[in-house]
N, CA, C and O atoms as CSV, one atom per row, in Angstrom:
chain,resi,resn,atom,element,x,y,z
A,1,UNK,N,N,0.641,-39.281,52.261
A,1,UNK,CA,C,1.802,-38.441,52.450
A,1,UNK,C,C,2.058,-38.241,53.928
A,1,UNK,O,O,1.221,-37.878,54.754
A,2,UNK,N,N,3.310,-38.523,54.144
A,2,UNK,CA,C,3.502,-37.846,55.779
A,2,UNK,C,C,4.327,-37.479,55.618
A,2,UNK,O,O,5.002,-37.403,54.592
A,3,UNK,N,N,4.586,-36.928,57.294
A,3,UNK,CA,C,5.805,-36.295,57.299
A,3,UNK,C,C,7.217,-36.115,56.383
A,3,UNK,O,O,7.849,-35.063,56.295
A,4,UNK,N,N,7.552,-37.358,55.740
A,4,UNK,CA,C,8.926,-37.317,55.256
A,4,UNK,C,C,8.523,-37.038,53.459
A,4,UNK,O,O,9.382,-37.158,52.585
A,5,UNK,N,N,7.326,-36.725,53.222
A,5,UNK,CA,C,7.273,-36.511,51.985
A,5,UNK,C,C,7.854,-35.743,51.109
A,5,UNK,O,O,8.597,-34.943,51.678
A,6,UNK,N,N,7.843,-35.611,49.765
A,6,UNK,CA,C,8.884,-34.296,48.854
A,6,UNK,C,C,8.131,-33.069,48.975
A,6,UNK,O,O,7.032,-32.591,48.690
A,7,UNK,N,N,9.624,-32.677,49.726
A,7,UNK,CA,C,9.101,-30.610,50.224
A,7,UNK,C,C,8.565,-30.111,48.838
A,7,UNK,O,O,7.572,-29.391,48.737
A,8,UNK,N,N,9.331,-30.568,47.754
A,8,UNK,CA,C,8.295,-30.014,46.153
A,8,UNK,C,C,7.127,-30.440,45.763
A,8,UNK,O,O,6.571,-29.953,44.779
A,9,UNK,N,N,6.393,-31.788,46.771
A,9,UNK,CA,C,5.132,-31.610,46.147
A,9,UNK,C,C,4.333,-30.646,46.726
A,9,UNK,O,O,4.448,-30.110,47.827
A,10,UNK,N,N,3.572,-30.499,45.923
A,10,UNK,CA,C,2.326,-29.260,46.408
A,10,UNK,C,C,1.326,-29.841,46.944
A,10,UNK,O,O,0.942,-30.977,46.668
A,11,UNK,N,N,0.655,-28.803,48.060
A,11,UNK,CA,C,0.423,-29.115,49.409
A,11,UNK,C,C,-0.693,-29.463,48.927
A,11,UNK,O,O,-1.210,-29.200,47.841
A,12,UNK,N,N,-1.175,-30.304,50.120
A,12,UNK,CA,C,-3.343,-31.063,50.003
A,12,UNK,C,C,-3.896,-29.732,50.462
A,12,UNK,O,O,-3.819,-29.481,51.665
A,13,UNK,N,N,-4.405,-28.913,49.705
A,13,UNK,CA,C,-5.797,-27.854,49.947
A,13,UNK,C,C,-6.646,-28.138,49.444
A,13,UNK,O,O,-6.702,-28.684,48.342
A,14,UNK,N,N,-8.007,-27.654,50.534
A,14,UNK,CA,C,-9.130,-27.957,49.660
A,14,UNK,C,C,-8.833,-26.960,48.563
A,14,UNK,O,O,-9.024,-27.573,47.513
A,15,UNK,N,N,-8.599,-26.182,48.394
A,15,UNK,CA,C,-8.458,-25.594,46.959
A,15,UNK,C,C,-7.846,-26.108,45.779
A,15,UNK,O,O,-8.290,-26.014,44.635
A,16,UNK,N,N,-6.704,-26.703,46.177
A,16,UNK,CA,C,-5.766,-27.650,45.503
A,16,UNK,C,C,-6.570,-29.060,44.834
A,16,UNK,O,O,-6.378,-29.455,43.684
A,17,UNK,N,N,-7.521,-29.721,45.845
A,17,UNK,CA,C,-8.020,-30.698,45.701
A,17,UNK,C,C,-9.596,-30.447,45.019
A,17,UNK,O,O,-10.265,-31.334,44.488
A,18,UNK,N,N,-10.024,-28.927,45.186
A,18,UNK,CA,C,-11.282,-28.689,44.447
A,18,UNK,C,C,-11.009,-28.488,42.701
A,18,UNK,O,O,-11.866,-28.769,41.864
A,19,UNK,N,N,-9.815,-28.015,42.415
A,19,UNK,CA,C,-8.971,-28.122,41.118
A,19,UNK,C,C,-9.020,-29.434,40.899
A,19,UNK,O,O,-9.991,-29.747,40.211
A,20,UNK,N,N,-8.124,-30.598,41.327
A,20,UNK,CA,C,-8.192,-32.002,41.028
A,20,UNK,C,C,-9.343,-32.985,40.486
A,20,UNK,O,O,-9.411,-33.845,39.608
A,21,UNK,N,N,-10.497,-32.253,41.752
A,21,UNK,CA,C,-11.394,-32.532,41.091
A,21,UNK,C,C,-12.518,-32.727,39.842
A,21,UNK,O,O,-13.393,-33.532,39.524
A,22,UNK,N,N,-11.863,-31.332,39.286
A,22,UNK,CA,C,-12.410,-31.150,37.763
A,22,UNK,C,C,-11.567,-31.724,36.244
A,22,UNK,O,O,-11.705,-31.507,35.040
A,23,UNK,N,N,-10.770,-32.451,36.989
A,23,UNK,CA,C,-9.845,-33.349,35.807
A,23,UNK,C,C,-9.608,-34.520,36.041
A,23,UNK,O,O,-9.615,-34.813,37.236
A,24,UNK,N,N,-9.310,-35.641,35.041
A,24,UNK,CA,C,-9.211,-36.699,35.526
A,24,UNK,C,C,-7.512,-37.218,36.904
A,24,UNK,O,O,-6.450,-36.735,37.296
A,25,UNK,N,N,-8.157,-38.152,37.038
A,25,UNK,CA,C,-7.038,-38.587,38.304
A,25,UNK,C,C,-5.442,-38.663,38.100
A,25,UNK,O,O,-4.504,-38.877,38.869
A,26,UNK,N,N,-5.518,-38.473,37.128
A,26,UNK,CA,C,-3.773,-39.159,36.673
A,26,UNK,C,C,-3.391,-37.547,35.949
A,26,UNK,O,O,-2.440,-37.327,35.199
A,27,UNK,N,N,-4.241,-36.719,36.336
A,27,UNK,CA,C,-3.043,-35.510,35.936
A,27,UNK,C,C,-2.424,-35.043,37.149
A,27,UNK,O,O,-2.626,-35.172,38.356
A,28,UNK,N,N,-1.355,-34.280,36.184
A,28,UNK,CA,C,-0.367,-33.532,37.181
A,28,UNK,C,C,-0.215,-32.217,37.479
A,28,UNK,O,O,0.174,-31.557,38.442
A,29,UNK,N,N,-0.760,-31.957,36.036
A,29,UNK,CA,C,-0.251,-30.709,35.517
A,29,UNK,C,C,-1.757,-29.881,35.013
A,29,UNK,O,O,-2.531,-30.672,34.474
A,30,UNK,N,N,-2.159,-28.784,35.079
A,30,UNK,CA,C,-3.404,-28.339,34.404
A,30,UNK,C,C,-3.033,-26.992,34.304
A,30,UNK,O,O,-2.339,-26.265,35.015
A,31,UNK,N,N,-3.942,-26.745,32.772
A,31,UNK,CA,C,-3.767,-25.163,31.797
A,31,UNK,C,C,-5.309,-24.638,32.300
A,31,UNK,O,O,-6.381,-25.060,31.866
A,32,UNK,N,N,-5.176,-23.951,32.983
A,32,UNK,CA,C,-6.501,-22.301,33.068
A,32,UNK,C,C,-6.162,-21.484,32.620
A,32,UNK,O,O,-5.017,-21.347,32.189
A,33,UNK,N,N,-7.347,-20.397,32.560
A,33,UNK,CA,C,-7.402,-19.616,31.797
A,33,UNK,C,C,-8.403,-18.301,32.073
A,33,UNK,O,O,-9.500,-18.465,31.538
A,34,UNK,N,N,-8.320,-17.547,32.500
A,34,UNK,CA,C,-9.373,-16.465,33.308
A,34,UNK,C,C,-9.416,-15.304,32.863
A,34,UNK,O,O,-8.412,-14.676,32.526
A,35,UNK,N,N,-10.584,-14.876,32.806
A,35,UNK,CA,C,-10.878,-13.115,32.578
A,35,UNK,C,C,-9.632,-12.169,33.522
A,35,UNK,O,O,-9.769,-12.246,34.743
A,36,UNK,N,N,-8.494,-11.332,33.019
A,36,UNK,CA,C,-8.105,-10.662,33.994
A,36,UNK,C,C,-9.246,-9.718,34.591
A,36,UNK,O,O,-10.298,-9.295,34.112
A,37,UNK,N,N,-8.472,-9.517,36.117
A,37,UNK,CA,C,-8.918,-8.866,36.906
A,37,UNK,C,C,-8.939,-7.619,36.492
A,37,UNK,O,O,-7.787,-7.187,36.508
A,38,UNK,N,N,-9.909,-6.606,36.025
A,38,UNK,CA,C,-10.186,-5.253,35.993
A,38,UNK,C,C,-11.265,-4.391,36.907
A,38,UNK,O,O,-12.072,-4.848,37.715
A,39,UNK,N,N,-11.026,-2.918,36.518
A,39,UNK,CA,C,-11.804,-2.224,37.036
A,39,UNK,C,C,-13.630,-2.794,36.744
A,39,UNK,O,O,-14.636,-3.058,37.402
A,40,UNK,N,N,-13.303,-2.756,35.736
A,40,UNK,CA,C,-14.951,-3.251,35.210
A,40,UNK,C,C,-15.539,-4.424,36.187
A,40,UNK,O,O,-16.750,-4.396,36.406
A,41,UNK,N,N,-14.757,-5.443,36.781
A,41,UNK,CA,C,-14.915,-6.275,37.331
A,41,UNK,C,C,-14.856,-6.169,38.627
A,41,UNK,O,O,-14.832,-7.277,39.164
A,42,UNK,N,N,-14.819,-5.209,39.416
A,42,UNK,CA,C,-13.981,-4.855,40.570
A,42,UNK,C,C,-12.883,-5.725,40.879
A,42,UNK,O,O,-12.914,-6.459,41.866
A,43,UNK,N,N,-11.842,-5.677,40.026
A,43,UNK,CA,C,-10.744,-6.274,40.641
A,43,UNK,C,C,-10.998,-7.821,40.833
A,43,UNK,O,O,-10.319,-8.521,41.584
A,44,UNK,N,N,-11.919,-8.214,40.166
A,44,UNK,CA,C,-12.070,-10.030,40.522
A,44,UNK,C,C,-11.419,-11.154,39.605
A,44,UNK,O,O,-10.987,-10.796,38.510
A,45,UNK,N,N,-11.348,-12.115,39.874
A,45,UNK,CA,C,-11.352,-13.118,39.054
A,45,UNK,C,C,-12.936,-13.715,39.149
A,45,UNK,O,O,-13.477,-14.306,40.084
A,46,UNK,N,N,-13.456,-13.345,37.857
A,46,UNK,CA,C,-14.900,-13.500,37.551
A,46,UNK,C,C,-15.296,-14.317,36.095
A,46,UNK,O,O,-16.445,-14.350,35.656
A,47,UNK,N,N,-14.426,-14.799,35.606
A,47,UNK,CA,C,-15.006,-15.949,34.356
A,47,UNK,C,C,-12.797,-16.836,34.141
A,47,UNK,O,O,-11.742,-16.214,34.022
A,48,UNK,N,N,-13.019,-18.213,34.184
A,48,UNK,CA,C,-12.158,-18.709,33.872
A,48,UNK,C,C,-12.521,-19.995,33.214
A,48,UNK,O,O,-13.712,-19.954,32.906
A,49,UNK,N,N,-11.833,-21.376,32.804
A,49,UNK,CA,C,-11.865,-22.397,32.265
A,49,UNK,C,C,-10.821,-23.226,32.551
A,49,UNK,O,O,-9.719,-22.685,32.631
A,50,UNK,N,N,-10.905,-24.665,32.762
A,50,UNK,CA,C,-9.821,-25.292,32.607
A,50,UNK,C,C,-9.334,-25.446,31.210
A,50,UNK,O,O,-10.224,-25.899,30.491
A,51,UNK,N,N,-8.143,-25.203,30.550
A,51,UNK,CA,C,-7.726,-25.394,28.805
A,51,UNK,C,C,-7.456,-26.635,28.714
A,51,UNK,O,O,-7.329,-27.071,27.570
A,52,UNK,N,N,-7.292,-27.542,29.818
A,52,UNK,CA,C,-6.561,-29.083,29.231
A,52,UNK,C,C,-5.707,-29.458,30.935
A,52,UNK,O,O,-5.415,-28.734,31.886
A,53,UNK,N,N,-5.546,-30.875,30.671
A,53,UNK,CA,C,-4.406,-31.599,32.064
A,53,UNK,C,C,-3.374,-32.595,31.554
A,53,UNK,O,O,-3.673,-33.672,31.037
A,54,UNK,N,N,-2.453,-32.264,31.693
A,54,UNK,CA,C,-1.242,-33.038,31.418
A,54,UNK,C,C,-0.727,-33.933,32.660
A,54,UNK,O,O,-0.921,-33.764,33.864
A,55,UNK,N,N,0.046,-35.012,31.930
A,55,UNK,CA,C,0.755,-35.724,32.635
A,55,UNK,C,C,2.420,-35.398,32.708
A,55,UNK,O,O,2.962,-34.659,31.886
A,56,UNK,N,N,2.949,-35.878,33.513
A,56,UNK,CA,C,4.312,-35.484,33.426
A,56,UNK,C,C,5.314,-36.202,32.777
A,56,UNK,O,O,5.096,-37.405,32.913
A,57,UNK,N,N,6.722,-35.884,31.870
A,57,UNK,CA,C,6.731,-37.618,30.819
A,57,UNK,C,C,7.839,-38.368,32.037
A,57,UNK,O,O,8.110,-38.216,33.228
A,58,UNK,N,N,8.149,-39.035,31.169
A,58,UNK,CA,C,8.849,-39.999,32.447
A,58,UNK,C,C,10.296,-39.609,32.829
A,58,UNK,O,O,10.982,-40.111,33.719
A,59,UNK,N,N,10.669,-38.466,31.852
A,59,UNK,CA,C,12.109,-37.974,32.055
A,59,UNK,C,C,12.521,-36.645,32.051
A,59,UNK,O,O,11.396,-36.311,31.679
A,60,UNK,N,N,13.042,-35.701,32.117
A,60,UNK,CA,C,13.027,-34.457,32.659
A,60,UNK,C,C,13.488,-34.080,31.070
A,60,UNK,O,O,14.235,-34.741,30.348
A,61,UNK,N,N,12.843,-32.880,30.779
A,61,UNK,CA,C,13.243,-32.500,29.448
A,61,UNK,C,C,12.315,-32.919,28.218
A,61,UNK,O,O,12.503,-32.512,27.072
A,62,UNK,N,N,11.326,-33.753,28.587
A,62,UNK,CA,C,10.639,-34.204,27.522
A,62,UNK,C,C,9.257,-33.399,27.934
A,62,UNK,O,O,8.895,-32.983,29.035
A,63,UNK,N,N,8.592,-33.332,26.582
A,63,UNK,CA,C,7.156,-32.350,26.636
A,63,UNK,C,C,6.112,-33.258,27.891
A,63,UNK,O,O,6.178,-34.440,28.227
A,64,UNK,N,N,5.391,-32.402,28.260
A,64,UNK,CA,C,4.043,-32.571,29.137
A,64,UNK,C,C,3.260,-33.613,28.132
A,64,UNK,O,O,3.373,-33.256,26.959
A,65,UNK,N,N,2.604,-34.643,28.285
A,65,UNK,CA,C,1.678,-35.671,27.803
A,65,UNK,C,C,0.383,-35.145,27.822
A,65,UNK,O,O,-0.311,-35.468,28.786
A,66,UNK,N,N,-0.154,-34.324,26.882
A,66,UNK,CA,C,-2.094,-34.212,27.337
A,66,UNK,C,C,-3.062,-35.243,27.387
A,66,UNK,O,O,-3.206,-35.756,26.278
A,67,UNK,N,N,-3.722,-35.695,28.199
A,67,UNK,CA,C,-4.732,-36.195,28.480
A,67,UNK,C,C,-5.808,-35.995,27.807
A,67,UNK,O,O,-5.661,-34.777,27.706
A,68,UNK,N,N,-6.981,-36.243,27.146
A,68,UNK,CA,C,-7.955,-36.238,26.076
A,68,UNK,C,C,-9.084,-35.935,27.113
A,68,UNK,O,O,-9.149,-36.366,28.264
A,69,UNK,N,N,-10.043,-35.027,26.412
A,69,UNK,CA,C,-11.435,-34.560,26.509
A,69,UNK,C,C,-10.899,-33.982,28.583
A,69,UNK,O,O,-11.143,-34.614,29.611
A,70,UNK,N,N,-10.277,-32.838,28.456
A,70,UNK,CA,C,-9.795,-32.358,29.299
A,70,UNK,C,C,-10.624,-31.089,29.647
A,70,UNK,O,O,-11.138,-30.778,30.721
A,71,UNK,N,N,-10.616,-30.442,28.454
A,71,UNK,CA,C,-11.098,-29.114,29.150
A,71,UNK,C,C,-12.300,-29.086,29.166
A,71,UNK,O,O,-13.172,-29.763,28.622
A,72,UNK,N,N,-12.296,-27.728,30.246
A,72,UNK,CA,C,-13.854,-27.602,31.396
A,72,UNK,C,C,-14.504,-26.708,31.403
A,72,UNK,O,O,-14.629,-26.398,32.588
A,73,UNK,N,N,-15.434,-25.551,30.352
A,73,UNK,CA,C,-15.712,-24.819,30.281
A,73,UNK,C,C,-17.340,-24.572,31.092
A,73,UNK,O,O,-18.246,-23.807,30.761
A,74,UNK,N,N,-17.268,-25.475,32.168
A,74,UNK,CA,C,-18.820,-25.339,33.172
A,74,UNK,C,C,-18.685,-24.404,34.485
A,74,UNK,O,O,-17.932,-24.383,35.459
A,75,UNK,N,N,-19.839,-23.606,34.011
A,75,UNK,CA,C,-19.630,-23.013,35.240
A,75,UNK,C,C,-19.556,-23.470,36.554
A,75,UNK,O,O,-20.003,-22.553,37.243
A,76,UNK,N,N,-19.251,-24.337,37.215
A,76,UNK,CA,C,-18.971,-24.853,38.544
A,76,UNK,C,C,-17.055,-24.671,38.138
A,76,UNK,O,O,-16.194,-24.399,38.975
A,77,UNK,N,N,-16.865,-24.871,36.936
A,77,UNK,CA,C,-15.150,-25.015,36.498
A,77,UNK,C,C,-14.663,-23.647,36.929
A,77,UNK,O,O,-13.729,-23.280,37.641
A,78,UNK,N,N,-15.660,-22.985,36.221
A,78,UNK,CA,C,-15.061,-21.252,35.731
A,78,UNK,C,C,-15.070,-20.890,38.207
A,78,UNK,O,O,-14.168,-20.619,38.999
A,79,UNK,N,N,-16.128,-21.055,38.320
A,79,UNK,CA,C,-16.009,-20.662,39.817
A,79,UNK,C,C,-15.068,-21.364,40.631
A,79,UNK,O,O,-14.551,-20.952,41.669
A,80,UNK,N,N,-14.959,-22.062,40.271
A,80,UNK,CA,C,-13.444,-23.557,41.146
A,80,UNK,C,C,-12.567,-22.620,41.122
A,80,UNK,O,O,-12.077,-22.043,42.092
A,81,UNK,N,N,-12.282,-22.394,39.610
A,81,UNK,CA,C,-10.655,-21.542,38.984
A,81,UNK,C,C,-10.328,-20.558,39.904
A,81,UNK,O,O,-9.487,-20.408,40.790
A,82,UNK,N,N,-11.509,-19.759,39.287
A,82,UNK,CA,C,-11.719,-18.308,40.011
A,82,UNK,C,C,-11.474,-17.993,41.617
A,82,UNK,O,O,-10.903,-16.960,41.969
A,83,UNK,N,N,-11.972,-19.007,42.586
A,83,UNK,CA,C,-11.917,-18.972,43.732
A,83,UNK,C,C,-10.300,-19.216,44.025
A,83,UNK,O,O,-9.602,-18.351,44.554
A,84,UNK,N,N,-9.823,-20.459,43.624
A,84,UNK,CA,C,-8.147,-20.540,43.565
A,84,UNK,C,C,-7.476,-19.728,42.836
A,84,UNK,O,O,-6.273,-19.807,43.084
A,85,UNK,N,N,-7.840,-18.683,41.729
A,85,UNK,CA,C,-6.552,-17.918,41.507
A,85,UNK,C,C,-6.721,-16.562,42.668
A,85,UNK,O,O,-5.817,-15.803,43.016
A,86,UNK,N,N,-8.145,-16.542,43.116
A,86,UNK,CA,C,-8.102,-15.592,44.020
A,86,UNK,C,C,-7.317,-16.014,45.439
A,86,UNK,O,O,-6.634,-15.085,45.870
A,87,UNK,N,N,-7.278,-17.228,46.247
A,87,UNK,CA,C,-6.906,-17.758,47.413
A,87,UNK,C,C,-5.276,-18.101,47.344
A,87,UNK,O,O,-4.459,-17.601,48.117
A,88,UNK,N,N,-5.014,-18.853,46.498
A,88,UNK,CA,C,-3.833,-19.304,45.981
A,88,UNK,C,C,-2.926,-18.608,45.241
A,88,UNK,O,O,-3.106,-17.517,44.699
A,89,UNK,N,N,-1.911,-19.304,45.240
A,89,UNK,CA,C,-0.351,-18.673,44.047
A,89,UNK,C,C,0.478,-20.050,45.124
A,89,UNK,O,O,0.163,-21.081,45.720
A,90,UNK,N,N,1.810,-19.110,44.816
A,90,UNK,CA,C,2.982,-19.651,45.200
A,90,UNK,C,C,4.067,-20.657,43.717
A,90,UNK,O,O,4.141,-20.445,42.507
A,91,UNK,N,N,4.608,-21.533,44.458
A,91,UNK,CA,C,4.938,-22.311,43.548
A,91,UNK,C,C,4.814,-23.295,42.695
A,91,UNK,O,O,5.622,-23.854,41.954
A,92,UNK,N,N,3.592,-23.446,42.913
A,92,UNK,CA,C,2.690,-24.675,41.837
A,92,UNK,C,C,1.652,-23.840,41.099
A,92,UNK,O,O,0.525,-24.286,40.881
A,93,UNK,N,N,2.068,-22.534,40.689
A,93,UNK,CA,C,1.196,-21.276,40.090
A,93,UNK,C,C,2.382,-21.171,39.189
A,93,UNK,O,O,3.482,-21.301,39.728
A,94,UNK,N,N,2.341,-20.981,38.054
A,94,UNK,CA,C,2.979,-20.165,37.070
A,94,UNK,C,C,2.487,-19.826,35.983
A,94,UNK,O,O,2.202,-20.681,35.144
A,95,UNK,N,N,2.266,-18.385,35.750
A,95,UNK,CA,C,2.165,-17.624,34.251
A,95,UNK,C,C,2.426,-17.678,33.394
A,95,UNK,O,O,3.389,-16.967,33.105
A,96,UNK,N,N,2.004,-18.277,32.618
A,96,UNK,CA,C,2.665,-18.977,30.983
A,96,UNK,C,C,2.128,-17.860,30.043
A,96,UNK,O,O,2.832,-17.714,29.044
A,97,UNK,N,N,1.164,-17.122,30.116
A,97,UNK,CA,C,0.384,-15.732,28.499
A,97,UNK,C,C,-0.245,-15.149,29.636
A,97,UNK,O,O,-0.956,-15.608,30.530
A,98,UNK,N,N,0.346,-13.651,29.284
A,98,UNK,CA,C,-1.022,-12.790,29.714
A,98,UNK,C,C,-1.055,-11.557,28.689
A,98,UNK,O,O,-0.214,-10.998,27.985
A,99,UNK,N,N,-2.267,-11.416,28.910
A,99,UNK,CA,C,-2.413,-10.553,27.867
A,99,UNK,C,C,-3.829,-9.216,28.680
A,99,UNK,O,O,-4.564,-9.449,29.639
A,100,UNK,N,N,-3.765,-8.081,27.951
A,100,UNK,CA,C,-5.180,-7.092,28.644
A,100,UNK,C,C,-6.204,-7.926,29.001
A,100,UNK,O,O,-6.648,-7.647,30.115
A,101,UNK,N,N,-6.665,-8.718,28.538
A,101,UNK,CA,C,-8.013,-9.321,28.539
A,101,UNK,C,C,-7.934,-10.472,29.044
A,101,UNK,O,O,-9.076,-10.931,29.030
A,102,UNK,N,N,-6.826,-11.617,29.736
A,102,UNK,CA,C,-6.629,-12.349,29.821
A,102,UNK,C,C,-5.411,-12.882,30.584
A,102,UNK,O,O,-4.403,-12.184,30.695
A,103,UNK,N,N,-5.517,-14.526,31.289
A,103,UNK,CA,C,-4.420,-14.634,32.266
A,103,UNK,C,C,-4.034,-15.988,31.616
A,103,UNK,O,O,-4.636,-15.956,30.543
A,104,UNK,N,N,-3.528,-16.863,31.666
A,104,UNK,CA,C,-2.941,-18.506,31.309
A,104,UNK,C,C,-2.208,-18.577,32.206
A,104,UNK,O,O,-1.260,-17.794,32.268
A,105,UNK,N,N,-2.518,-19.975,33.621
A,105,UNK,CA,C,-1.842,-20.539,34.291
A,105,UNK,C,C,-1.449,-21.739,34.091
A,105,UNK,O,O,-2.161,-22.368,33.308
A,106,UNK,N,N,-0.452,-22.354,34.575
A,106,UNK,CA,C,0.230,-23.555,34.679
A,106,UNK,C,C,0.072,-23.608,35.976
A,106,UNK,O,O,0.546,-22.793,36.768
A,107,UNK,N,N,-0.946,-25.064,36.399
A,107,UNK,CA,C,-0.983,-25.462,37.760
A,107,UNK,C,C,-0.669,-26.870,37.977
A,107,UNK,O,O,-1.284,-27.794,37.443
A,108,UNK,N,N,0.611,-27.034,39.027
A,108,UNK,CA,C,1.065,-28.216,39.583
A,108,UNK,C,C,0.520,-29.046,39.983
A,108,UNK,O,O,0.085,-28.435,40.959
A,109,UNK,N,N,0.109,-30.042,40.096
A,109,UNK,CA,C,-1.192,-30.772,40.917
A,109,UNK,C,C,-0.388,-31.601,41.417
A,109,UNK,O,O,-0.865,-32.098,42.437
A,110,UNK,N,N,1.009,-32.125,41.066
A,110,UNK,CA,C,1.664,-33.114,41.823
A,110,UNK,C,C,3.346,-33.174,41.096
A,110,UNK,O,O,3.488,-33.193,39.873
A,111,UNK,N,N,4.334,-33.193,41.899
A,111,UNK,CA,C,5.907,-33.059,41.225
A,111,UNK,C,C,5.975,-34.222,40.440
A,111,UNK,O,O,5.347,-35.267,40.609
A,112,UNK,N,N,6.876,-33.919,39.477
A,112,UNK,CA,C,6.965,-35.081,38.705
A,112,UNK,C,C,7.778,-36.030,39.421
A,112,UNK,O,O,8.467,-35.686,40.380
A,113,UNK,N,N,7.708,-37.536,38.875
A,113,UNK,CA,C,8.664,-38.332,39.294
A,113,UNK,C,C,9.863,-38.664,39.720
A,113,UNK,O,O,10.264,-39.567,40.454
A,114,UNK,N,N,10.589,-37.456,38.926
A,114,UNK,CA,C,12.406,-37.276,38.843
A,114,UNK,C,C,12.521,-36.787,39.806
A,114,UNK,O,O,13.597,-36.795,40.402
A,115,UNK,N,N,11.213,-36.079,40.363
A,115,UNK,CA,C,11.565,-35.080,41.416
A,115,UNK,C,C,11.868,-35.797,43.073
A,115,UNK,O,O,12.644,-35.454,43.965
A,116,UNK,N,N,11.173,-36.581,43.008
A,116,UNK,CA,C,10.363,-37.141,44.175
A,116,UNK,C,C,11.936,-38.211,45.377
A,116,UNK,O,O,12.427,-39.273,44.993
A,117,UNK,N,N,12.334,-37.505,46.698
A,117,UNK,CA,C,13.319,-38.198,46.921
A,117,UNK,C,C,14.621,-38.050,46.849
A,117,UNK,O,O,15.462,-38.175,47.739
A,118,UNK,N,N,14.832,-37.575,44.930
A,118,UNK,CA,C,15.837,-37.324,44.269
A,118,UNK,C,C,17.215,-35.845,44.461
A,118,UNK,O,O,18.354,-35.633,44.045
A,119,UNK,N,N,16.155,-35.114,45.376
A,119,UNK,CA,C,16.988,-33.899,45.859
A,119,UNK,C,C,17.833,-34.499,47.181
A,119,UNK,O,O,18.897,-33.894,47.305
A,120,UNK,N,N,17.663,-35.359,48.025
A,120,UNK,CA,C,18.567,-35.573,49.380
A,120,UNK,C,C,19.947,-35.993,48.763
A,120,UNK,O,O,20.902,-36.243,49.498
């Protein structure tokens, strides 16, 4: 990537790239899943999971593609998560379920295809 790359892909962090790491190479897209942050917890993100990694389909409007034997319930996973929902957000973060006990993210790992270029 250099300079002239798509302002919508999401940026190289090691945080970004310590996520990548726990799924295979060809996703785009990945479902976590974390203990909300409570008092009991002091306010942490302290147990999460990867739920699965999708691909993106080839045309805008069509469902996310899942990838097989995806999710990551190891603790090196649950601490990866945890450290990036604490460091991170922005726009390759989005909230899909939350609930008292619980958070579900949608994380970007790379814009889809349609995207790429296609805004100039």
């Amino acid at each position: 990537m250099g300079p002239h790359s798509s302002p919508a892909q999401p940026p190289r962090t090691p945080a970004v790239d310590a996520l990548r790491a726990l799924v295979p190479d060809d996703a785009d897209v990945i479902l976590v899943r974390g203990a909300a942050p409570s008092a009991a917890n002091g306010w942490k993100w302290t147990q999460a999971e990867v739920l699965g990694a999708y691909q993106w389909p080839p045309y805008p409007g069509e469902a996310l593609r899942p990838l097989d034997h995806t999710a990551n319930h190891s603790t090196h996973a649950s601490l990866t998560v945890c450290e990036f929902l604490t460091t991170q957000g922005g726009p390759i973060v989005r909230l899909v379920r939350a609930s008292d006990a619980t958070r579900t993210y949608r994380i970007r790992l790379s814009s889809p295809r349609w995207e790429d270029g296609d805004d100039a």
